[in-house]
N, C-alpha and C positions, 0 to 999 in steps of 0.2 A: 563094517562094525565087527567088532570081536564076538565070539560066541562068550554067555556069560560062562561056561566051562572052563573057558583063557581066561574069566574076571575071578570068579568063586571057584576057591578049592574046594574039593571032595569035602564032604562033614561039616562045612564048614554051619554056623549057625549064624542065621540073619539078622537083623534087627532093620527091625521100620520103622522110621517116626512118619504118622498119620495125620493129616488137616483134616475134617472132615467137610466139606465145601455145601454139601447141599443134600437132601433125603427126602423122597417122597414115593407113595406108590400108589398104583393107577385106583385104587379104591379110593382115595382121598380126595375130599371135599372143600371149598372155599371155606376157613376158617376165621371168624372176625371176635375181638375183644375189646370189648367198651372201656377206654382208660378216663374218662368222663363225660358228665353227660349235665345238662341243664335241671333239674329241679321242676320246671315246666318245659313239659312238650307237648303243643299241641297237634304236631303234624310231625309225619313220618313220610321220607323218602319214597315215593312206588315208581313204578316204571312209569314210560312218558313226562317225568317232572324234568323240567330242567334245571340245573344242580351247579355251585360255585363255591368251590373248594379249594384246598390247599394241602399238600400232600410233599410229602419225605419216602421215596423212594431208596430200596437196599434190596441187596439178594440176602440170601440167609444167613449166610457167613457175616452181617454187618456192613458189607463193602455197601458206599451207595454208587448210583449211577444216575439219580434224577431230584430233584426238586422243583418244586414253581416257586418256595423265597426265594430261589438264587434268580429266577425272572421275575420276580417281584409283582406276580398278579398270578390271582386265582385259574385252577386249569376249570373250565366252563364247557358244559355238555349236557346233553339231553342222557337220561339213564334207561335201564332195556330195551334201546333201539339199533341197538347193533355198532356204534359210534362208538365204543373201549371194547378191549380186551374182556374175555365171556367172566372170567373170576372177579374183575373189578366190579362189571354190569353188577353182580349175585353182591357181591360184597357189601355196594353201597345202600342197599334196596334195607329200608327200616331205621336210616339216620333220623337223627335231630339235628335243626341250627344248632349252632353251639357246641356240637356233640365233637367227640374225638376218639378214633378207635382205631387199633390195627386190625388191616388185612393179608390173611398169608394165604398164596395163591400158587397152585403145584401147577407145574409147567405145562401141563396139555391142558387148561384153563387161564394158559397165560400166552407165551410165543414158541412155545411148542419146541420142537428142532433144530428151527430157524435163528430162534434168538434175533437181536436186536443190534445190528450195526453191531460195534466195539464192544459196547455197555454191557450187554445185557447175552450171557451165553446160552449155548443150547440145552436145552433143556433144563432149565433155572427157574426155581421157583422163588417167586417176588413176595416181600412182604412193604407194606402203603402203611404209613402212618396219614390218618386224614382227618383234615378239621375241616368239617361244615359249614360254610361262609350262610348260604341262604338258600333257597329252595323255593321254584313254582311251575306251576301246570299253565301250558297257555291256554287251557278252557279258564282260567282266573278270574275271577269279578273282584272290585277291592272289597276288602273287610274291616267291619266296622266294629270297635268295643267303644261300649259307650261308657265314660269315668263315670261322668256327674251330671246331673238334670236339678235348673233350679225348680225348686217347688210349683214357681209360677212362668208360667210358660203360653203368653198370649198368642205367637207368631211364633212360624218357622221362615228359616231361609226357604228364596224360592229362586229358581233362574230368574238375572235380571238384576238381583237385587246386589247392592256395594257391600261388602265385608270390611271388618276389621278385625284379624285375631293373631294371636302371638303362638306360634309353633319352636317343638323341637324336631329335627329329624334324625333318624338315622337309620342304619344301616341293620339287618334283619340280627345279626350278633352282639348290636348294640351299640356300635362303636358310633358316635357323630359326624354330621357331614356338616349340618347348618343349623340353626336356631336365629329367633327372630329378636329373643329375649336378649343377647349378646351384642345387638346394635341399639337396646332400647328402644325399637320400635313397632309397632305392627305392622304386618303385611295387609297392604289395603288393595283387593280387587275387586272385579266383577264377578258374578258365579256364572257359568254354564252358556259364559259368551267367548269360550279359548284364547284365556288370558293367561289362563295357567295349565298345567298338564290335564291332561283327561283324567286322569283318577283323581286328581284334586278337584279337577270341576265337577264331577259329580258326590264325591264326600263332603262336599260344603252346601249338600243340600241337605234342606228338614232341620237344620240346626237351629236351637233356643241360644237367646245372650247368654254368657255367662258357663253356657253346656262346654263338657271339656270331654274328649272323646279321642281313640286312638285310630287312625287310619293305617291299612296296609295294603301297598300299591306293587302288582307285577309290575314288571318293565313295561311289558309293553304298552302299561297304561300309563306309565312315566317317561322317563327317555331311551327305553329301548336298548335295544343291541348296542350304541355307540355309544350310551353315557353322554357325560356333558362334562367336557374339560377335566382336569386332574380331579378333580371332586367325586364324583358320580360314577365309578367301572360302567362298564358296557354289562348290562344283562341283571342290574340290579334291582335287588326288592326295595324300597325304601318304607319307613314306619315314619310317620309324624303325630307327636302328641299336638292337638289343636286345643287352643282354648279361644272361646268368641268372644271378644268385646265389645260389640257391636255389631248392627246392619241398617240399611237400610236402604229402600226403594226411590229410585229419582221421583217419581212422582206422590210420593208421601207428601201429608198433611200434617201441621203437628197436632199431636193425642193431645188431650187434658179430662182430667181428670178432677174434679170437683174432692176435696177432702173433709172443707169444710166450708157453713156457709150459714150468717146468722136468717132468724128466720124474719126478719124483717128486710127487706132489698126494694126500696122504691127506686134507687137510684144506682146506676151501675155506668161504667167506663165504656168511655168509645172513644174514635176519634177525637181530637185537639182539645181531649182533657188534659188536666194536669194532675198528676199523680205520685203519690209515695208509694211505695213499695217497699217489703223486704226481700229478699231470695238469697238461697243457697245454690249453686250449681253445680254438677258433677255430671262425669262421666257415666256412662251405662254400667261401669262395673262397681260404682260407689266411689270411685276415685274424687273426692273433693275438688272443685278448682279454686272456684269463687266464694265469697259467702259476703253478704250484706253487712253481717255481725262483723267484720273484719274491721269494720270505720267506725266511725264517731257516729255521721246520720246516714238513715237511712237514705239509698237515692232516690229523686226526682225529677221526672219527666214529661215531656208533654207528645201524648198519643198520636201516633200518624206523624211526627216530624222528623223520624230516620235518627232519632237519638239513640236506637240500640237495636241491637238484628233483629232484623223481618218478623221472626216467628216467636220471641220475647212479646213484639211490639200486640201483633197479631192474641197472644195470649193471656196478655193482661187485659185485652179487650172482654167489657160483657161482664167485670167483677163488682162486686157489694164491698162498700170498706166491711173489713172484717175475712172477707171471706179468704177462703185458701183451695188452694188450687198446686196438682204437678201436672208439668207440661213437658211432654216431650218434642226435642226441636231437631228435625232432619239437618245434615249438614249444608245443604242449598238453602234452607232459612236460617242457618245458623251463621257459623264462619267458613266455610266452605272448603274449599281441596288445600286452599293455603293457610288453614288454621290462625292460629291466631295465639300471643304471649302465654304459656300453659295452657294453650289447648291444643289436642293434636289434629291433623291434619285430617280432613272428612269423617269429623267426630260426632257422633251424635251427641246431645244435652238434652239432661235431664236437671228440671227448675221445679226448685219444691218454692210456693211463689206466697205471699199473704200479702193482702191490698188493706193500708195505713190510712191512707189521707185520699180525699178525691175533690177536686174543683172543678167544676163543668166548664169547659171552654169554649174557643169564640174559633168559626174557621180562620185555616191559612191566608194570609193576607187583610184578616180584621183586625181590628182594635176593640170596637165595641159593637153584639149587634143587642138589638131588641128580643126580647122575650115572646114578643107579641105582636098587635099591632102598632108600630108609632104613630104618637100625637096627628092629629091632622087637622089643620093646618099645624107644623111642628113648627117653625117660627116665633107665634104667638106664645106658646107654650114655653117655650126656650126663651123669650124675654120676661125675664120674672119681674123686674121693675118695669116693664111696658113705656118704654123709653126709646124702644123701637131701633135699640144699637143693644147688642149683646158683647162684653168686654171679656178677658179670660177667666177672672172671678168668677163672673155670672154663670159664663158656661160651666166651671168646673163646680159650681153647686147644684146646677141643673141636671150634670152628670151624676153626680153622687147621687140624687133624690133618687133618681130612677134606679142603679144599685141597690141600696135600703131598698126601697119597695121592691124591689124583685121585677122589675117592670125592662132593664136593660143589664148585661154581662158584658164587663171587662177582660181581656184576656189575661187570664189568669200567669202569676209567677213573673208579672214584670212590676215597677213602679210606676203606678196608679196614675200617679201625678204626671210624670213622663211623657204616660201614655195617652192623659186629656190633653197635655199643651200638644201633643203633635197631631191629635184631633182637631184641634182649635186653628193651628196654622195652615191644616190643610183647607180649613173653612174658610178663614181670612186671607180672601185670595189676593185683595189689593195691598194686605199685610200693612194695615193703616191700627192695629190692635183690637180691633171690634168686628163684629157680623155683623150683616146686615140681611135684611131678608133674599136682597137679590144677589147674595153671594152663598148663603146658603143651598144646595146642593147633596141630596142622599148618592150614594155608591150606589145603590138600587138602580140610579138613576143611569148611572154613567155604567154600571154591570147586570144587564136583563137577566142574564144568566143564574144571577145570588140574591133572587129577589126576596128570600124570605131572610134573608140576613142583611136588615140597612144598616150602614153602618153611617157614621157621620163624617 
């Protein structure tokens, strides 16, 4: 090389054009500035939290050397454990989710001398643009804000018991992963039997129908270090708004509840009566299904014969025409895991219910029985002209006598008449058109078992 004495003459006068690349001196401290920041913040970064960020990496001059968008996933780390660089450690320590701040970090707080492969030179002081994805401590339990509690509140969730409720979830920055609301349907599980993740199986206890509450789950109480498929990062906080629409226990009864009830009741519903009704049905959440009002008349049924689900049938039992009554009906006495035309699947019902009409019936497999004691000798009795042959005439006025007086029941809801001639032919067993004494024969007779109901 030439001496510069062979390059610059004597006197000569210099000029320098100056970059200035980088500045910093050993007094100088991690410097951080808040470029926004959330409105609420409940929690701030400390050491030990484990942290999931995003960050724009430059030296001072603007050049960059790093991002995690250009990897397209957050950089994830425990903070004051010694696992970054000592100015990042200090820098990141009092974020918010949410929050976005620069950090400028003077080289003996950064890579020192050494610098960094190609990137990053010696003694270079780094400035971090950083957005705070989320933030947790693995001592974490989930955290519960509770929105809304309905006024009345008879049961909580317990382990054990079937759910049904509609969630949002997302992501501790806000951003969505999943909602239940978007398929139109609920999420139907078990509680606290690991059907669902650990934080969810435990935030789905103590909950009232209708309670709407927000859940906040560490990873490690959800899926952990690996996440779950493209949906879910690895190391994620996840938040679900819950709202309940129900629950309910395999072994539930169904509730009723008397509303109203005239003060006169000598007579009330049971088994293989026949009965009117009105009702309304709806869901636990007030959601209407059904309503009796919908039709011309009201419906009609006969108790104990599988005309309408279990706990319906169960719950009309035991009423006063007039009275009113709600009932609630588990979804094993309702329509069950396969629901049923507008109703959803392991739905509970609720039946606000008023009993119209009531006819006392005759059991399964009657026609007509007795009130009381029958005639005895019934033959005699049953030949009104004492003719000593009973025709179908004769029978079907013999029949009605005892109707009127109250002394014998027809099974109610069929035609009357119908129902004597097939009385009569079961009697008339030569089927010559008349009885006779020695073809006559009680069902008592031929069934030990239904002796207080003879029939003919």
């Amino acid at each position: 090389l030439c001496p510069l004495r062979d390059v610059i003459p004597a006197d000569t006068v210099l000029v320098f054009d100056v970059v200035l690349l980088d500045i910093w001196n050993t007094e100088d401290k991690v410097q951080t500035r808040t470029l926004s920041k959330p409105e609420s913040c409940k929690r701030l970064v400390e050491a030990t939290d484990f942290i999931r960020y995003h960050y724009n990496g430059t030296l001072l001059n603007g050049v960059p050397f790093d991002s995690s968008h250009s990897r397209n996933g957050t950089y994830d780390t425990y903070v004051g454990m010694g696992y970054l660089i000592k100015g990042m450690d200090e820098g990141l320590i009092g974020m918010c989710v949410g929050e976005t701040r620069t950090i400028i970090i003077p080289p003996f707080l950064a890579y020192e001398e050494k610098g960094y492969g190609t990137v990053i030179p010696s003694q270079a002081t780094l400035v971090f643009e950083v957005f705070m994805i989320d933030l947790f401590n693995p001592k974490d339990d989930i955290a519960v804000v509770v929105k809304e509690v309905p006024k009345t509140c008879t049961r909580k969730t317990v382990v054990g018991d079937y759910i049904r409720y509609h969630y949002n979830g997302t992501f501790q920055d806000g951003s969505g992963f999943d909602t239940s609301y978007q398929r139109n349907s609920t999420y139907n599980t078990y509680i606290g039997m690991g059907y669902v993740i650990q934080g969810m199986d435990k935030a789905l206890q103590g909950l009232c129908i209708g309670e709407k509450r927000r859940v906040i789950l560490p990873p490690h109480m959800a899926y952990g270090e690996k996440g779950t498929g493209d949906i879910i990062p690895g190391s994620a906080v996840l938040v679900f708004d819950i709202h309940v629409i129900d629950f309910h226990n395999p072994k539930d009864l169904i509730e009723i509840k008397v509303t109203s009830k005239p003060k006169k009741c000598n007579l009330t519903s049971e088994v293989d009566d026949l009965i009117q009704y009105r009702y309304n049905c709806s869901l636990m959440d007030g959601t209407l299904l059904y309503s009796s009002d919908h039709y011309e008349n009201a419906p009609i049924t006969t108790l104990g014969a599988n005309k309408v689900i279990e706990g319906l049938d169960e719950g009309l039992r035991g009423m006063c025409v007039g009275e009113k009554r709600v009932v609630i009906v588990p979804p094993h006495l309702g329509h069950g895991e396969n629901g049923a035309k507008g109703v959803p699947s392991s739905a509970v019902l609720h039946f606000e219910l008023e009993l119209l009409d009531l006819q006392k019936g005759v059991p399964d497999g009657y026609m007509f029985v007795w009130l009381g004691d029958s005639p005895d000798p019934l033959f005699p009795a049953m030949d009104l002209n004492k003719d000593l042959s009973v025709p179908l005439e004769e029978f079907t006025a013999f029949i009605n006598i005892q109707v009127a007086e109250g002394t014998g029941r027809l099974r109610p809801g069929m035609d009357a008449d119908g129902i004597i001639k097939d009385m009569f032919n079961n009697q008339d067993r030569n089927r010559d058109g008349k009885i006779v004494a020695e073809e006559l024969k009680l069902k008592v007779e031929e069934d030990s078992d239904k002796a207080r109901h003879e029939e003919l």
